[in-house]
PDB file of N, CA, C, O and CB in Angstrom:
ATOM      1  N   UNK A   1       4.435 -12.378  59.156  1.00  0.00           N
ATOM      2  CA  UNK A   1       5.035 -12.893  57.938  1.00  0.00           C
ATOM      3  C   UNK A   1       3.989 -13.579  57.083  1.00  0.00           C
ATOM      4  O   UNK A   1       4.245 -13.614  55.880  1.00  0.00           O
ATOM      5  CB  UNK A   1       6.173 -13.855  58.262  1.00  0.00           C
ATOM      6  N   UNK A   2       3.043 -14.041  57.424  1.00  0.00           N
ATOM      7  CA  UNK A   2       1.827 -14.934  56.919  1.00  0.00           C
ATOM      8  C   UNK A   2       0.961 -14.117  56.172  1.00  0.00           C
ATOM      9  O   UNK A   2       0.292 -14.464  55.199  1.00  0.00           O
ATOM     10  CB  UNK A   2       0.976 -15.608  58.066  1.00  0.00           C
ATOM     11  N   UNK A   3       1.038 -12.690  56.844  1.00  0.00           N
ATOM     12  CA  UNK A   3      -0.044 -11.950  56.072  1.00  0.00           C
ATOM     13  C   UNK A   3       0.795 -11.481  54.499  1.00  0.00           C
ATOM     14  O   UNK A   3       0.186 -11.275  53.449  1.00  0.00           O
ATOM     15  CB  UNK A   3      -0.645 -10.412  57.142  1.00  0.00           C
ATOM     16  N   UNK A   4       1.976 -11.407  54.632  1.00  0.00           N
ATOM     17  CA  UNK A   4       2.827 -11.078  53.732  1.00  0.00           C
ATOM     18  C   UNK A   4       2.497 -11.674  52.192  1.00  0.00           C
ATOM     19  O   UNK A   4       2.166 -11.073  51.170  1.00  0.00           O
ATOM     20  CB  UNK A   4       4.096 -11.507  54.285  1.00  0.00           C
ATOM     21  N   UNK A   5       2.699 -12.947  52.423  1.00  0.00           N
ATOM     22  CA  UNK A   5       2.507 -14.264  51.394  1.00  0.00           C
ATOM     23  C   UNK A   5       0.699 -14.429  51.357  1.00  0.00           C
ATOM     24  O   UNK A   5       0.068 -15.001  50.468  1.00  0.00           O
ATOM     25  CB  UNK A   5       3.446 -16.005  52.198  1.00  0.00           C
ATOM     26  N   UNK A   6       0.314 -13.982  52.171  1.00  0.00           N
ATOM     27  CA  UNK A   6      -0.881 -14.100  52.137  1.00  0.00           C
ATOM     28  C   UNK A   6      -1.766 -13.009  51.108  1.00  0.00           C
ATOM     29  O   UNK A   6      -2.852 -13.241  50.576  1.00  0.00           O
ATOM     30  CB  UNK A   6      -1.174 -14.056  53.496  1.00  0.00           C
ATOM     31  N   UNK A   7      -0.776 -11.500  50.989  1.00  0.00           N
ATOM     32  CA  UNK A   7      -1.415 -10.028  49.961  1.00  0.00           C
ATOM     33  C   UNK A   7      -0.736 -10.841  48.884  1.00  0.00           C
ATOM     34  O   UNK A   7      -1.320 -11.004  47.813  1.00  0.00           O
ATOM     35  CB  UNK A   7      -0.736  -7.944  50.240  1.00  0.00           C
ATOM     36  N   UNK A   8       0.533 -11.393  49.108  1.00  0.00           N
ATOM     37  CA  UNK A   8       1.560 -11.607  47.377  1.00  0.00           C
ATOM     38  C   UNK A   8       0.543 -12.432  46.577  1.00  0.00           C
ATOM     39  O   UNK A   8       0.144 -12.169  45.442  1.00  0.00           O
ATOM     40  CB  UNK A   8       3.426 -12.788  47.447  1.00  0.00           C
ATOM     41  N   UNK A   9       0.064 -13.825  47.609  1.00  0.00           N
ATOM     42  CA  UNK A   9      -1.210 -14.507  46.892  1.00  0.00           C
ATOM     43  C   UNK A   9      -2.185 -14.133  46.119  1.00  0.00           C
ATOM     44  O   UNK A   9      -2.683 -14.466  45.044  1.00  0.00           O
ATOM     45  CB  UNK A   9      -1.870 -14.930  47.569  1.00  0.00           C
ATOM     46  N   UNK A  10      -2.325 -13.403  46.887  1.00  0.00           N
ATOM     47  CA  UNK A  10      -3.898 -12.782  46.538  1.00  0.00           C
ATOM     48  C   UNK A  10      -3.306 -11.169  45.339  1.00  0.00           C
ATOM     49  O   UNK A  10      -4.170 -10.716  44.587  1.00  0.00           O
ATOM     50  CB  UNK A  10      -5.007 -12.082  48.681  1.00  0.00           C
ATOM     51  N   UNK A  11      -2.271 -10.690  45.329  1.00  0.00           N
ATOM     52  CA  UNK A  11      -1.949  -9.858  44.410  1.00  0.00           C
ATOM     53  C   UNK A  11      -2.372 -10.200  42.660  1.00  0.00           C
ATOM     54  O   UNK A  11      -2.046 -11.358  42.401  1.00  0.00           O
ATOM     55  CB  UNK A  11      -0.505  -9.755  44.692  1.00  0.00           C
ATOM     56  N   UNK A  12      -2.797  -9.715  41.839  1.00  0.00           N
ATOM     57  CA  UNK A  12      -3.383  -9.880  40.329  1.00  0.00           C
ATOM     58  C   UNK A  12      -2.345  -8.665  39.919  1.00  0.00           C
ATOM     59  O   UNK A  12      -1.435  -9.396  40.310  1.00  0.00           O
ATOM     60  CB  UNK A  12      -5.385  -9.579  40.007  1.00  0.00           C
ATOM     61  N   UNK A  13      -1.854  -7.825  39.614  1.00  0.00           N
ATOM     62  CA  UNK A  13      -1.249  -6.743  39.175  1.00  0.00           C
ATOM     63  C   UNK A  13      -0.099  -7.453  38.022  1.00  0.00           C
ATOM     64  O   UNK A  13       0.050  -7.161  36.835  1.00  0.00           O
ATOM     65  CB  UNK A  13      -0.618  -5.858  40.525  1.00  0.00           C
ATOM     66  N   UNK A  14       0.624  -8.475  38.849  1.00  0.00           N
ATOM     67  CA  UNK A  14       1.445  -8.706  38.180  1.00  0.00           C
ATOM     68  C   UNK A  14       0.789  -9.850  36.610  1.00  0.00           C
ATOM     69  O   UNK A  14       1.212  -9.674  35.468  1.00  0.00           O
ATOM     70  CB  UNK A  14       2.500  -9.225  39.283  1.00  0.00           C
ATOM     71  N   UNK A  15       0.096 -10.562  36.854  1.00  0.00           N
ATOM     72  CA  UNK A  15      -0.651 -11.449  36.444  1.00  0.00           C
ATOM     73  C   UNK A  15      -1.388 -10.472  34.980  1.00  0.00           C
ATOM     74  O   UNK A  15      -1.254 -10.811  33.804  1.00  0.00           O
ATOM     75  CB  UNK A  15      -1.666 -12.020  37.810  1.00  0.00           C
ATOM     76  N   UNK A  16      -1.978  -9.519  35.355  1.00  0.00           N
ATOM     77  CA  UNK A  16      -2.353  -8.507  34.355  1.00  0.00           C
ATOM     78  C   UNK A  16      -1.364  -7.951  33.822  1.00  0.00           C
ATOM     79  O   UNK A  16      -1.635  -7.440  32.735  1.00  0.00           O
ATOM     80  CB  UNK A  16      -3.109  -7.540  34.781  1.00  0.00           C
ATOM     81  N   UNK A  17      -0.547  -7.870  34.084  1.00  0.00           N
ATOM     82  CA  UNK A  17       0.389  -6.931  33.576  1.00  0.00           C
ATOM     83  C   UNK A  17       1.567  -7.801  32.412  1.00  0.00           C
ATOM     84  O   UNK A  17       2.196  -7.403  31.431  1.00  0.00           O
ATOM     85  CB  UNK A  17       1.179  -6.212  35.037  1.00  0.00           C
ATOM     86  N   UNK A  18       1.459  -9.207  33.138  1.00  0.00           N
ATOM     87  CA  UNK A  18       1.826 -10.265  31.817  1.00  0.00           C
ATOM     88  C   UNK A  18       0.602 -10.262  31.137  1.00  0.00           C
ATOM     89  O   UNK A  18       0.928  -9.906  30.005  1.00  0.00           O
ATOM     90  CB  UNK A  18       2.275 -11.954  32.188  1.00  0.00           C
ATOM     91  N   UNK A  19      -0.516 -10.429  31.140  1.00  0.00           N
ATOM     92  CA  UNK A  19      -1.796 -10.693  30.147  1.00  0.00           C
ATOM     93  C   UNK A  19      -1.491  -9.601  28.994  1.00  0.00           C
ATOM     94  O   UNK A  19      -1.662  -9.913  27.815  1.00  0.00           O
ATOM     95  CB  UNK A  19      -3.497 -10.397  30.974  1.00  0.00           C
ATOM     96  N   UNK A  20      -1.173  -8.699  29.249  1.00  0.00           N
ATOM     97  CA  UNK A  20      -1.169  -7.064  28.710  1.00  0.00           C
ATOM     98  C   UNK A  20       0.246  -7.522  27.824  1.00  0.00           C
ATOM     99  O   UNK A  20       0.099  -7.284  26.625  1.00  0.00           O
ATOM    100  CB  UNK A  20      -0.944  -5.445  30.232  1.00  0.00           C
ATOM    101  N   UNK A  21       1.512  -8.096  28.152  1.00  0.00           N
ATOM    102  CA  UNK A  21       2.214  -7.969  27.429  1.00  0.00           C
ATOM    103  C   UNK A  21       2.381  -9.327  26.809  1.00  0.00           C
ATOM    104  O   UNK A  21       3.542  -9.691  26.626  1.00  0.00           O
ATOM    105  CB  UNK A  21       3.140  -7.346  27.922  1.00  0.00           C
ATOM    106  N   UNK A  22       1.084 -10.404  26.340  1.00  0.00           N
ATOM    107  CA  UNK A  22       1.386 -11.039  25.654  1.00  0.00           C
ATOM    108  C   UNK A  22       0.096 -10.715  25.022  1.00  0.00           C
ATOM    109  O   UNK A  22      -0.221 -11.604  24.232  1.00  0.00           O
ATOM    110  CB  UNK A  22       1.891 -12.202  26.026  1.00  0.00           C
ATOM    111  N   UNK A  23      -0.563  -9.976  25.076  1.00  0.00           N
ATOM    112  CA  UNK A  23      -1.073  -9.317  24.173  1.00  0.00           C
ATOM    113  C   UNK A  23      -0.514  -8.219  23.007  1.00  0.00           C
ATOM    114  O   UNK A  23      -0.521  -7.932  21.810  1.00  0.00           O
ATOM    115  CB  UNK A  23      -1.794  -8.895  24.830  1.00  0.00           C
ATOM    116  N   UNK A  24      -0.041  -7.860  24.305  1.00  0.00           N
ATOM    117  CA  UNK A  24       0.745  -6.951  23.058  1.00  0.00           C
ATOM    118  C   UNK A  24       1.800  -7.277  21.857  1.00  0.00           C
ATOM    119  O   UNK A  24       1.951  -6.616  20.830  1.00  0.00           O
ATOM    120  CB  UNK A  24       1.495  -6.041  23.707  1.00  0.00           C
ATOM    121  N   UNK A  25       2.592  -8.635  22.299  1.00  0.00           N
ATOM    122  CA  UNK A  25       3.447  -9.646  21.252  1.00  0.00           C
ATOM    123  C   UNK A  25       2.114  -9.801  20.521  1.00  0.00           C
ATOM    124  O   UNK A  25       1.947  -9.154  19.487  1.00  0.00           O
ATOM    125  CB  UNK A  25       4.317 -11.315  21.915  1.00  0.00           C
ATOM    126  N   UNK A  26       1.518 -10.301  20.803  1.00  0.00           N
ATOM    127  CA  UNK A  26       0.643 -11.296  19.791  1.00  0.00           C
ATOM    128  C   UNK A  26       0.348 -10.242  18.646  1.00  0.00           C
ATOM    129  O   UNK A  26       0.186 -10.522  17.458  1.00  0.00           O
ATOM    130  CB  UNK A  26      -0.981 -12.021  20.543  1.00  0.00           C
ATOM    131  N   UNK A  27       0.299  -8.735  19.324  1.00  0.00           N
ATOM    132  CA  UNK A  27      -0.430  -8.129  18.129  1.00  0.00           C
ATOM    133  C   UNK A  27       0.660  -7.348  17.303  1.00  0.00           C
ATOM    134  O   UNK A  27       0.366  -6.567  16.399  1.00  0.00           O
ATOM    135  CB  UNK A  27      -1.685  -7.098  18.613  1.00  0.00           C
ATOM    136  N   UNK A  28       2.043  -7.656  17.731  1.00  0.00           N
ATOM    137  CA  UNK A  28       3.095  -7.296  17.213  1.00  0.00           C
ATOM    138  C   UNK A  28       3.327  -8.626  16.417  1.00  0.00           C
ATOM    139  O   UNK A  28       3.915  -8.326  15.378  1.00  0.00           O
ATOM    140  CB  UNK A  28       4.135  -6.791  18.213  1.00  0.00           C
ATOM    141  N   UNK A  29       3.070 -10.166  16.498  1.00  0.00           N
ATOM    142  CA  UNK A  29       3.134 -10.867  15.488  1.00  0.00           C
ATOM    143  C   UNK A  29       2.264 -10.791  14.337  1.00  0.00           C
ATOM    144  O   UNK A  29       2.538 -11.316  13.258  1.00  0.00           O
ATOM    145  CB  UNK A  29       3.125 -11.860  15.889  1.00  0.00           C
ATOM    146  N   UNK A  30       1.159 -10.099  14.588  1.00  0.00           N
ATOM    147  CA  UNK A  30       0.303 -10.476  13.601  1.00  0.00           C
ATOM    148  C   UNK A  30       0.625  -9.175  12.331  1.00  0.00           C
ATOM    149  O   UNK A  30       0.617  -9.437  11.128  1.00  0.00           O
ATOM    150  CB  UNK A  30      -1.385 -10.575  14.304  1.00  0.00           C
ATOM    151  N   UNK A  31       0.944  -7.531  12.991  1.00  0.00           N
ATOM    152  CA  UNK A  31       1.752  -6.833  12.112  1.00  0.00           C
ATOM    153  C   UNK A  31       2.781  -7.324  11.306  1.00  0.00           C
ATOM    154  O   UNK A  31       2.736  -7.364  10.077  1.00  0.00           O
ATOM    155  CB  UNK A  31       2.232  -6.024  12.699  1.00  0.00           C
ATOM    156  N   UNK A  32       3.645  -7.672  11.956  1.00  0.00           N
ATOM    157  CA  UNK A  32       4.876  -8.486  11.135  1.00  0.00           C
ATOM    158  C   UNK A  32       4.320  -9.547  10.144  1.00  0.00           C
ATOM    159  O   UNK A  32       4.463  -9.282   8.950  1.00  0.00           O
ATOM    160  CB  UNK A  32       5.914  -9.353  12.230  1.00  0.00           C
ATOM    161  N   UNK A  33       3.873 -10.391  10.385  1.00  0.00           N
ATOM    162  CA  UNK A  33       2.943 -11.640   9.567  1.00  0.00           C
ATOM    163  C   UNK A  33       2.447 -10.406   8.466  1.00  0.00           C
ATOM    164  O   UNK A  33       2.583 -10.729   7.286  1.00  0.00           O
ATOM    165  CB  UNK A  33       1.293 -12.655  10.728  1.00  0.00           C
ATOM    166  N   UNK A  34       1.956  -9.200   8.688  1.00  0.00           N
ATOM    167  CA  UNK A  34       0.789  -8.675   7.879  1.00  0.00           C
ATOM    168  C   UNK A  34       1.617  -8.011   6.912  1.00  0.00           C
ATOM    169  O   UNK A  34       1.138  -7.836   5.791  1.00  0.00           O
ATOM    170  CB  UNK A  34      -0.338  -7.687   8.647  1.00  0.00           C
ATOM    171  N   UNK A  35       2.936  -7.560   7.193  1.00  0.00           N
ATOM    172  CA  UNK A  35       3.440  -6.491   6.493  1.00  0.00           C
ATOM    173  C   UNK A  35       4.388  -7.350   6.155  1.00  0.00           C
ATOM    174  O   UNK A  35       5.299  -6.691   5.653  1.00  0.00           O
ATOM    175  CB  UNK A  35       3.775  -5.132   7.121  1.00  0.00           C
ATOM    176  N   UNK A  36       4.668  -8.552   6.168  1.00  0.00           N
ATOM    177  CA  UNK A  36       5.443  -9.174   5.643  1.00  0.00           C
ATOM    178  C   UNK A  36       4.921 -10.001   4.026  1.00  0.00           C
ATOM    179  O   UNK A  36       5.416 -10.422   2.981  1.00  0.00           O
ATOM    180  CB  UNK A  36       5.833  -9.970   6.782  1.00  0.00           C
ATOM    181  N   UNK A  37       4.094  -9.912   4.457  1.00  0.00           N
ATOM    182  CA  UNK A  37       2.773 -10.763   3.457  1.00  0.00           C
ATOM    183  C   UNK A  37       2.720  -9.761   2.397  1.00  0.00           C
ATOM    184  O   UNK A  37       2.678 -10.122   1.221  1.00  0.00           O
ATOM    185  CB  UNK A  37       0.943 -11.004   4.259  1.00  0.00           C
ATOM    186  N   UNK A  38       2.717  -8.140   2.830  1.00  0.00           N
ATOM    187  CA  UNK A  38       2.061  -7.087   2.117  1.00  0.00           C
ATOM    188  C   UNK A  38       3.064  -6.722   1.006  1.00  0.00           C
ATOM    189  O   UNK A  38       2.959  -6.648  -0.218  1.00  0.00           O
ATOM    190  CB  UNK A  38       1.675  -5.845   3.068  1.00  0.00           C
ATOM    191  N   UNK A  39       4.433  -6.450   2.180  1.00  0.00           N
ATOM    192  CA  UNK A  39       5.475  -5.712   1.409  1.00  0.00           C
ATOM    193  C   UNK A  39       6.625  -7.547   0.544  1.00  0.00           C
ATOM    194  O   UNK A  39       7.825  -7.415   0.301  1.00  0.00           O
ATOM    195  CB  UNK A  39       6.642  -4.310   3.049  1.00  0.00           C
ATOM    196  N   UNK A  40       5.923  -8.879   0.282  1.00  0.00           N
ATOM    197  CA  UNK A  40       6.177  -9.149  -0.801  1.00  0.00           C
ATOM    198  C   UNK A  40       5.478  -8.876  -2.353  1.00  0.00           C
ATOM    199  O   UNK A  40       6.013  -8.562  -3.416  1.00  0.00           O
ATOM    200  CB  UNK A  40       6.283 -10.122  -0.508  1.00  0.00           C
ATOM    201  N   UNK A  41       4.182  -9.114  -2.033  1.00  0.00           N
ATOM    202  CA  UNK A  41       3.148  -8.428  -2.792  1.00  0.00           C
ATOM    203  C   UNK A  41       3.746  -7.347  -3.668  1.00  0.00           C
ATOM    204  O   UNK A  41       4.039  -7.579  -4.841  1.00  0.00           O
ATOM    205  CB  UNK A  41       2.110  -7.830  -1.861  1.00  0.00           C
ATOM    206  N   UNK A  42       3.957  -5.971  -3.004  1.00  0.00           N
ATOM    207  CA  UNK A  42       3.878  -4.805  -3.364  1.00  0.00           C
ATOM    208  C   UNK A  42       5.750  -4.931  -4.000  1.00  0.00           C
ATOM    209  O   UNK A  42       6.177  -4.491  -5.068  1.00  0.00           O
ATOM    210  CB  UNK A  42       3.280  -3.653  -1.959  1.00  0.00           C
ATOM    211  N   UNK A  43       6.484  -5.624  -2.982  1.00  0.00           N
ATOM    212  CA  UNK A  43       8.064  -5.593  -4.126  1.00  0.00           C
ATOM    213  C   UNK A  43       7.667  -6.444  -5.510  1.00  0.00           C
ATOM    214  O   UNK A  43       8.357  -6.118  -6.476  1.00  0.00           O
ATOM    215  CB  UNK A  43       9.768  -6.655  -3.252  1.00  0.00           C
ATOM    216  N   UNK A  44       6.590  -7.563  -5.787  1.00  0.00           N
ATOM    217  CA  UNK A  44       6.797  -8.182  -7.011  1.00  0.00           C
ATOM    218  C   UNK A  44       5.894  -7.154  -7.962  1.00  0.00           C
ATOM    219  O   UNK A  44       6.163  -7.159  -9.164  1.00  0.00           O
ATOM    220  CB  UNK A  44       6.326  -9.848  -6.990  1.00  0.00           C
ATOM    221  N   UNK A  45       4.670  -6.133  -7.409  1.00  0.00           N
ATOM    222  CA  UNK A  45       4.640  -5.504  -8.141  1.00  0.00           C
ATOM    223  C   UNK A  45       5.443  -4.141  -8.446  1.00  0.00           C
ATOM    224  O   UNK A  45       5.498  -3.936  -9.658  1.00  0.00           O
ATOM    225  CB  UNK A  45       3.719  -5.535  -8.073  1.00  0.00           C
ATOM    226  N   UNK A  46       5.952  -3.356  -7.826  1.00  0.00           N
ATOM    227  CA  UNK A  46       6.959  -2.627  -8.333  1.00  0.00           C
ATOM    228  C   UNK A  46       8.011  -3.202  -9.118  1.00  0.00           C
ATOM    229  O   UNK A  46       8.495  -2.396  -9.913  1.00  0.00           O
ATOM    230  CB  UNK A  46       7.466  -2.052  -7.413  1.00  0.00           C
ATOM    231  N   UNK A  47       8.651  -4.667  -9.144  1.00  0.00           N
ATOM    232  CA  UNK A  47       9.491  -4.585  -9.717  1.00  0.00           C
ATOM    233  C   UNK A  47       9.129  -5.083 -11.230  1.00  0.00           C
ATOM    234  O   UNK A  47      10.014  -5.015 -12.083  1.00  0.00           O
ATOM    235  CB  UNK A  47      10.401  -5.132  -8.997  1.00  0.00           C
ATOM    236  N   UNK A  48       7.587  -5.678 -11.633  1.00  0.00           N
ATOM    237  CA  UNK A  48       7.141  -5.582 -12.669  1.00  0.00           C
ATOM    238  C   UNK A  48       6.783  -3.932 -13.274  1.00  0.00           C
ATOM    239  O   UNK A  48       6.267  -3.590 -14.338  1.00  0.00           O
ATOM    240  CB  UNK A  48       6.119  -6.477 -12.520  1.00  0.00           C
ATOM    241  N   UNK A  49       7.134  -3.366 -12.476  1.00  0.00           N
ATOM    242  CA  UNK A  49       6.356  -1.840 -13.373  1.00  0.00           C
ATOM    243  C   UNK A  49       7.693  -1.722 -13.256  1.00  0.00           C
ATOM    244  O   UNK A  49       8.047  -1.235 -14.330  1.00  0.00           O
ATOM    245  CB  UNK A  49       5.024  -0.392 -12.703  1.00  0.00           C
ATOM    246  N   UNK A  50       8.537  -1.865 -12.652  1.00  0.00           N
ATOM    247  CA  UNK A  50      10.048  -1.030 -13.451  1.00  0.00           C
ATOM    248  C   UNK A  50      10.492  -2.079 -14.637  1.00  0.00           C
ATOM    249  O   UNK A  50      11.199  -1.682 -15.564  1.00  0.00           O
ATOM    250  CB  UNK A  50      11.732  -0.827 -12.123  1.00  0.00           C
ATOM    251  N   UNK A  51       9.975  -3.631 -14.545  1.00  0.00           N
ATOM    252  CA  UNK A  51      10.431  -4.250 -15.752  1.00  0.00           C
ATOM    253  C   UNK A  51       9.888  -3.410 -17.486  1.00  0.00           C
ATOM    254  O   UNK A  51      10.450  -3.299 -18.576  1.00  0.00           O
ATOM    255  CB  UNK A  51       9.768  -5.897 -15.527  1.00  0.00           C
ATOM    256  N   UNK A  52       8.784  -3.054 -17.034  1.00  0.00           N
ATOM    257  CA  UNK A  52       8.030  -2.262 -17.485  1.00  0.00           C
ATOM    258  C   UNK A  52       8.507  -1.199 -18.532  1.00  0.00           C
ATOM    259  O   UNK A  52       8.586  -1.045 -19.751  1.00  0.00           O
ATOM    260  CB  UNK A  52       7.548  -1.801 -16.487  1.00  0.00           C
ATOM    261  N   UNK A  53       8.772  -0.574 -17.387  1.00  0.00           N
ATOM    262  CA  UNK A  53       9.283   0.752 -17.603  1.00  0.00           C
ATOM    263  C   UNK A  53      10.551   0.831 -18.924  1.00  0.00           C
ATOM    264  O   UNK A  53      10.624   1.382 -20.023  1.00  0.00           O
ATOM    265  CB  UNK A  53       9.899   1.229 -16.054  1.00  0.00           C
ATOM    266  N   UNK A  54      11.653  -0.265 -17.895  1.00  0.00           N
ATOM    267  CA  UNK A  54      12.647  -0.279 -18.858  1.00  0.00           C
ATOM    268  C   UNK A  54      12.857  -1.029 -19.908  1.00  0.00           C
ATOM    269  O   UNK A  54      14.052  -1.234 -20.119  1.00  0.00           O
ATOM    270  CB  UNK A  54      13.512  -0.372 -18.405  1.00  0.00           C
ATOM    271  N   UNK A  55      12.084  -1.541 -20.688  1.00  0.00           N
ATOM    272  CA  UNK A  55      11.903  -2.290 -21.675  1.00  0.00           C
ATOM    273  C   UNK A  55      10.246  -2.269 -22.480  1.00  0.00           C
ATOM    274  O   UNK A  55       9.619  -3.187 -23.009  1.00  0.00           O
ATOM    275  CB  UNK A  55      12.333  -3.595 -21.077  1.00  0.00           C
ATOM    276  N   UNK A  56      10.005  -1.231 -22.347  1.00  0.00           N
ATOM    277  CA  UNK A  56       8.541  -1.607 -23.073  1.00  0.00           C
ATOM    278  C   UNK A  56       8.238  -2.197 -24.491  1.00  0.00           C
ATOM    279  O   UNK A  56       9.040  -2.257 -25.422  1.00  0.00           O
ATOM    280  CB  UNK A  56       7.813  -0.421 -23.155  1.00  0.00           C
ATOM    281  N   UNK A  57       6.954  -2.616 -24.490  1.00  0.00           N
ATOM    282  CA  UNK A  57       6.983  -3.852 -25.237  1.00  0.00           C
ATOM    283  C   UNK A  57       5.706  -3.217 -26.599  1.00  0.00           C
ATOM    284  O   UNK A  57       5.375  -3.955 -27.526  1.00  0.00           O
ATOM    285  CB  UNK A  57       6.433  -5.477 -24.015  1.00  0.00           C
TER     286      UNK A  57
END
């Protein structure tokens, strides 16, 4: 039974395998952060080129 608790100890698999998936959040926050940032940007300019559009000056 000792050697049992003794491989689980010494096991890394699981340990990597969380490293891996808070990596992978992190780089799923930083998309979201990125395209959130992007696609306000890009709605205030589209909706100046349709102000644009429908009222030219």
């Amino acid at each position: 039974m000792t050697s049992f608790f003794a491989r689980f100890a010494q096991d890394e698999s699981g340990a990597t395998a969380i490293e891996y998936g808070l990596i992978a959040a992190l780089i799923g926050v930083a998309i979201v952060g990125g395209a959130t940032a992007v696609g306000g940007k890009l709605s205030a300019m589209l909706t100046g080129i349709s102000n644009k559009l429908v009222a030219p000056q």
